[in-house]
N, C-alpha and C positions, 0 to 999 in steps of 0.2 A: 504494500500500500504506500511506503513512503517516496516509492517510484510515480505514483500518481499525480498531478496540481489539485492540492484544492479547490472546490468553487465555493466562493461566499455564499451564504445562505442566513436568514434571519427566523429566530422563533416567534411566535405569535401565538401568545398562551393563550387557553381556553379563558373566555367570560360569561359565569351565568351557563346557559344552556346552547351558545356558541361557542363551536369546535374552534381548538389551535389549529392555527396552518405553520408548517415549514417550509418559506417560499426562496426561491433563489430565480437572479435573474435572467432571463430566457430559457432554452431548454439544457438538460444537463449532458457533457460530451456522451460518446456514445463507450468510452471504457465506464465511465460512472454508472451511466446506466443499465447496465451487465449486475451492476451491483444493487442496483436500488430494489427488488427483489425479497435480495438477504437483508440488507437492513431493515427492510419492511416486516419481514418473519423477524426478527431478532428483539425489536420494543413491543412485536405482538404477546412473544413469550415474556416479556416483565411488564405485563398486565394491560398497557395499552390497544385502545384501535387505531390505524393507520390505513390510510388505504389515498395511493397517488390520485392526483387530479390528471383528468385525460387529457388538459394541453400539455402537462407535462413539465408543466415549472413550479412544481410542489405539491403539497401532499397535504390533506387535514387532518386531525388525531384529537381523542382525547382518554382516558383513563375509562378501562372498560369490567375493572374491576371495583371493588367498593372501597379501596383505598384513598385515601385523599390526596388532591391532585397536589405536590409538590414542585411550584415555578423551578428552583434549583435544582430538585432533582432529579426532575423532565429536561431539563436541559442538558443534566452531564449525560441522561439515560440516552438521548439522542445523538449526540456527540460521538458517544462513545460507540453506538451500533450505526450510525453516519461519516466513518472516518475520512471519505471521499469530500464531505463539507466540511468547512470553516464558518461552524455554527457561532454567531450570537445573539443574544436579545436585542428588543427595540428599544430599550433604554431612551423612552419618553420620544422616540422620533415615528414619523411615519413609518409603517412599515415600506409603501412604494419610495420614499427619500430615503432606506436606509439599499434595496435593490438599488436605487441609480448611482449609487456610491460603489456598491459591489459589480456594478455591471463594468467599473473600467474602463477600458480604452476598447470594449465588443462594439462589434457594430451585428445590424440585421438588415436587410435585403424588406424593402420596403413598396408596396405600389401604392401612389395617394392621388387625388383629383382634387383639383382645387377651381373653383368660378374662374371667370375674368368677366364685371361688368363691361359693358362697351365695346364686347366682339363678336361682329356680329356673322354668323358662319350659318351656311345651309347644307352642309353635308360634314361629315366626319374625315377627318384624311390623318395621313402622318407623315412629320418630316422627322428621319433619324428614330431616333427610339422614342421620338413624343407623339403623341395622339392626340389631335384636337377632337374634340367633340360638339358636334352644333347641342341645341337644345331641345326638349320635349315643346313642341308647339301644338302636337294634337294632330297636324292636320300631314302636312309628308315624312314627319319626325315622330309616329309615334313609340311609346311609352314602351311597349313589349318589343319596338326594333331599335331599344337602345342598349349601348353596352354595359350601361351603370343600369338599366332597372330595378336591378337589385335595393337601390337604396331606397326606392319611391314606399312610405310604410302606410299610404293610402288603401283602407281598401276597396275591394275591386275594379284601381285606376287603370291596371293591364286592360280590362275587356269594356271599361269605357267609352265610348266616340268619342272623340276628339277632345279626353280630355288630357290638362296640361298641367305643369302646378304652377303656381306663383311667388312673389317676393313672403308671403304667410303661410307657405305651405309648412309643414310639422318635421322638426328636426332635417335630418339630411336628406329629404326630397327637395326641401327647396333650392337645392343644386343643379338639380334637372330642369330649371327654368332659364340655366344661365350657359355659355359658350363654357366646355372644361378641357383643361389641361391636363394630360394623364402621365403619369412618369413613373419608373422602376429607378429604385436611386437605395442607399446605404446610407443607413443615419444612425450616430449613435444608441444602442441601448439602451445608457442613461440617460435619453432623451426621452424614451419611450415613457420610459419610467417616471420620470419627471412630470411627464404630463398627467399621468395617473394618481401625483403626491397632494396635486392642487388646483384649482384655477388656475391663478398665475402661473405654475409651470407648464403649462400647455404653451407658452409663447415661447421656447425653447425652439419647441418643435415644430410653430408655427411656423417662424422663418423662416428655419430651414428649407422648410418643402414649399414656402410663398419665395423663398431667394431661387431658388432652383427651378420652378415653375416659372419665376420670371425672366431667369436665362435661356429658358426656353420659347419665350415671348418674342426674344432678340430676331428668332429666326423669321418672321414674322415684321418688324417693324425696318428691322434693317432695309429694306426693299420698300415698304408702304410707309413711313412716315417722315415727317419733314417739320422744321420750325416754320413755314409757311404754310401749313395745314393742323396745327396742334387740337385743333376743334376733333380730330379723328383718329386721337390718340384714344386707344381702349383703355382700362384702368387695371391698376397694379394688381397684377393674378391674388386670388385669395378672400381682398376684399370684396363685403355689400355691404353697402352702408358703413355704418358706423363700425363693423365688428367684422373682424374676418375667419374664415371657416375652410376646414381640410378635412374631406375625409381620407384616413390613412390605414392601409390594410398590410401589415407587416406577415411575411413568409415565415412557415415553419411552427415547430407547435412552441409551448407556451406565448402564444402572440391571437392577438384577440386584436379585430375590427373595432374605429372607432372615428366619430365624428369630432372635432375638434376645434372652442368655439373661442374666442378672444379679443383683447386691440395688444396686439405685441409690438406696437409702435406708436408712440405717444404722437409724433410727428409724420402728417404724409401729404401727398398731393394726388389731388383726384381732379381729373379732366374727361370727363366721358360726357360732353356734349352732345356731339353727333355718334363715336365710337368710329372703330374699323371696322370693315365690310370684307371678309378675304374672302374670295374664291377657291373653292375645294382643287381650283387645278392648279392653283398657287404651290409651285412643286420645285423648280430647279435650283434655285437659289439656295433658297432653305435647304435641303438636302445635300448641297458639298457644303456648307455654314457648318451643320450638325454633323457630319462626315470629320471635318479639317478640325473644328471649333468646341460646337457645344457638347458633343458627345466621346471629345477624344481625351481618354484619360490619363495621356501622357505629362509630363513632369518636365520634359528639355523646355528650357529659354523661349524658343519659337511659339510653342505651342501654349505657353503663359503666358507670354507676349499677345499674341491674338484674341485670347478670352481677356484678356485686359481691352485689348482694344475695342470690342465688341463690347461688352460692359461698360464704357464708358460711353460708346455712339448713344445707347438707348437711354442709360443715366442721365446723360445732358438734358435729353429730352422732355424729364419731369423736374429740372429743379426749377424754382421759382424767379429768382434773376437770369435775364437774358446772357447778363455780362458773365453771370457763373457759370452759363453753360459754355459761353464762348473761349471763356479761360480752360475749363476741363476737357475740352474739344481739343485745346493749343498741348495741352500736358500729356491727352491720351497721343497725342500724333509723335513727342518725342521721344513717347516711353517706350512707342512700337519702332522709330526707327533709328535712334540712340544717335544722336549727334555729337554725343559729348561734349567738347567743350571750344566744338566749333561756333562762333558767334558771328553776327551780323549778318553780311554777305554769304559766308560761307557755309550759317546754317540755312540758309534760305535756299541754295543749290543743294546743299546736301535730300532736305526733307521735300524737294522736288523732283530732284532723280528718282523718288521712290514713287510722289503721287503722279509724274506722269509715266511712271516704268520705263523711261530711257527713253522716250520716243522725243526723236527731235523736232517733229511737228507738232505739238502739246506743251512742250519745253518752258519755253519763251514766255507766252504767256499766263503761263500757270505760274514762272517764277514772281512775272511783275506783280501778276495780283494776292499772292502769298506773302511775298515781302507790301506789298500794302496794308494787305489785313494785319501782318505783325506789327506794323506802326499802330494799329487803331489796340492792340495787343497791349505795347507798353506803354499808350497815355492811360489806358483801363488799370495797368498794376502799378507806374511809376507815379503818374498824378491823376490818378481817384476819379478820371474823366468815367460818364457813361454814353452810352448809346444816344441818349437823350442832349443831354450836353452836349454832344458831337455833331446833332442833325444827323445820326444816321437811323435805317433802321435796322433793331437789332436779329430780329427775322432771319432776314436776308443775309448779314454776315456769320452767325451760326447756322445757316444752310451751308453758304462758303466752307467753311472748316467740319463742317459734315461731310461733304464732299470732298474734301483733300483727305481725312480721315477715311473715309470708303476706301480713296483710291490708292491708299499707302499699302491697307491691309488687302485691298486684293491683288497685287502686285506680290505680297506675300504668299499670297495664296496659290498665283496661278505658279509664280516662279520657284514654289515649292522648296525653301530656302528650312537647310537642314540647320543653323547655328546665326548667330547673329555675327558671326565672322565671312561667314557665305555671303548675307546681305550686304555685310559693308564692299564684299569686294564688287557683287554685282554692281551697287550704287554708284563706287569710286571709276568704276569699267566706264560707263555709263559718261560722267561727268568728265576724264579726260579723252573719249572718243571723239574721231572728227568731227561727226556729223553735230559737237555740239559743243565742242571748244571754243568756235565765234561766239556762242552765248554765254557761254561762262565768262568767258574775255568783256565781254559787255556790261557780266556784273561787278565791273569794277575789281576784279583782283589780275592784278599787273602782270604777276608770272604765270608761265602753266602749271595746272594745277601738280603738277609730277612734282615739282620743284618748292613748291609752294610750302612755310613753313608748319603753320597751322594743320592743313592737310598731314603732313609727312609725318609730324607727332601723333593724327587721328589714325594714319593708316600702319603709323610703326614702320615708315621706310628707310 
């Protein structure tokens, strides 16, 4: 046995004429459970009933002789015929907060759907491993041909006509009135658990799967939205109203379906005016995004870089100052193409060669109007100018940097760029090439760039 790990586990003495449970968190590996058997025969013979719960992540008991039930000496009795757990009491804490402590650094294999007010969808499709879901309307969307029915606890809404549920529909049916997001994802254990200790811990777990739901939203906006149409922004997955809701359905046994009600965010923004409108054939984009991006769970530079970048296009989109999105537009575009500590001129070529990919007819004026907006850039962070005070509108120049940001990250994309050492070389290739050394020469720097100081430090020549 000492070759074993133990699994934490927590006692839960009998009260009154409710049984003790012995719970631990998720299910037990599968060498313990070879075991759980014997220990169950072994406290049967000093006097207790024991008999495992069928999800499987513990067991109830209580004293099945006429002996009185002893808290201490039920605990060492269990201990000692449990040697696969690392039994203790609840010593004044929840029992579900004293599992989210012992569940550690497990995760579990998760599927959860969450709303999105303001999307507005007439058929179900998927891009990558996400599943949009239109909603129950009654009328070409019915109730028995959807994929969540399951949640509808109206009865007999299945055989119906055309019925649909609404914003008051009862507990988690009223999901099936709203566009949903469907995802398989890994979240911690102690989360699970967490949501189980309280109210408020359920915003733990909120996030999570409303953070994750809304990167998958990315695939979707990145193509349909714009700071000149913000009226057609859907709202942040998760949310209705004032409170947002997840149903989350975790794999495997001890794991138990549950709806999931809260505000895990003190502060938000909701713009669901008009909403977006997608089209079910809306396919190509989104699916290499979700291929390259949202679905790729690698760990290199590159591939961090991109979900940075893409998390920032959609971010901008809901914060409340114009000028904040335009600044977090300017920081997402140098995070994804690492300028370093080339300035002025120099960065303005650099983070050009990447938004127009080399092309020398794109070049030129992609430079001038880049190094323009950088000027409206550093009167916004150097002296406190806005959009307003400028005469300009701010629209239209975070559409700009929307659009140089698209174009940095799909050049990343197409060009398939294994290190951000590959990128710089492409970039540098690119910027001292003929077809576009007259234009560089025109930005003002005197030498060719081969020679060129600043350069030769960025490129280690």
């Amino acid at each position: 046995m000492s070759d074993i790990e133990r699994v934490g586990a927590v006692m839960v003495h009998p009260i009154g004429d409710a049984l003790g449970n012995l719970l631990w968190p998720g299910s037990l590996p599968m060498e313990h459970l070879s075991l759980l058997g014997g220990a169950i025969a072994t406290v049967t013979a000093r006097g207790y009933f024991a008999s495992a719960f069928p999800e499987g992540d513990g067991l109830c008991f209580q004293r099945a002789d006429s002996a009185a039930y002893d808290p201490e000496a039920a605990l060492a009795d269990f201990a000692s015929a449990f040697p696969f757990l690392a039994l203790e009491g609840l010593d004044g804490q929840t029992p579900a907060s004293v599992l989210a402590r012992l569940a550690a650094d497990r995760t579990v294999t998760c599927t959860y759907v969450v709303p999105v007010e303001g999307l507005k969808l007439d058929a179900a499709f998927s891009l990558g491993k996400t599943r949009f879901h239109a909603p129950v309307n009654g009328d070409d969307i019915a109730l028995a041909d959807h994929a969540w029915a399951r949640l509808c606890s109206v009865p007999g809404a299945d055989v119906t006509p055309g019925w649909a549920p609404d914003g008051r529909a009862p507990d988690a049916t009223k999901l099936l009135a709203y566009a949903l997001i469907e995802r398989t994802i890994e979240v911690p254990l102690s989360a699970l658990h967490e949501a189980s200790a309280s109210h408020d811990g359920q915003s733990i777990l909120l996030r999570l799967l409303m953070e994750d739901a809304d990167q998958a939203l990315d695939l979707l906006r990145f193509d349909l939205c714009r700071f000149s149409r913000l009226h057609y922004l859907p709202a942040k997955p998760g949310w209705l109203g004032e409170f947002a809701l997840a149903w989350v359905e975790p794999e495997g046994p001890g794991s138990r379906a549950r709806l999931l009600a809260g505000k895990p965010y003190v502060l938000r923004v909701s713009n669901t005016w008009l909403g977006l409108e997608v089209d079910a054939g809306f396919h190509a984009m989104g699916i290499a995004l979700a291929e390259i991006i949202t679905d790729n769970t690698d760990e290199d530079e590159v591939t961090l870089a991109l979900k940075g970048a893409l998390r920032a296009w959609n971010r901008s989109l809901y914060l409340v100052e114009l000028e904040a999105s335009f600044l977090h537009l300017i920081y997402a575009v140098d995070a994804l193409c690492a300028p370093g500590q080339l300035k002025g001129t120099r960065h303005r070529l650099w983070i050009t060669a990447y938004a127009s990919r080399g092309s020398a007819e794109d070049f030129g004026e992609r430079f001038d109007e880049f190094s323009r907006h950088y000027e409206i850039r550093n009167q916004i962070v150097h002296e406190g100018a806005s959009f307003a005070s400028l005469g300009l509108e701010g629209e239209a120049h975070c559409d700009f940097m929307l659009g140089i940001l698209r174009a940095c990250l799909m050049t990343f994309v197409r060009e398939g760029f294994a290190s951000f050492e590959e990128a710089s070389q492409f970039a540098f290739a690119r910027l001292v090439s003929a077809d576009l050394s007259a234009i560089t020469a025109a930005g003002k720097i005197a030498v060719p760039l081969t020679t060129d100081k600043p350069f030769a430090r960025h490129m280690n020549l």
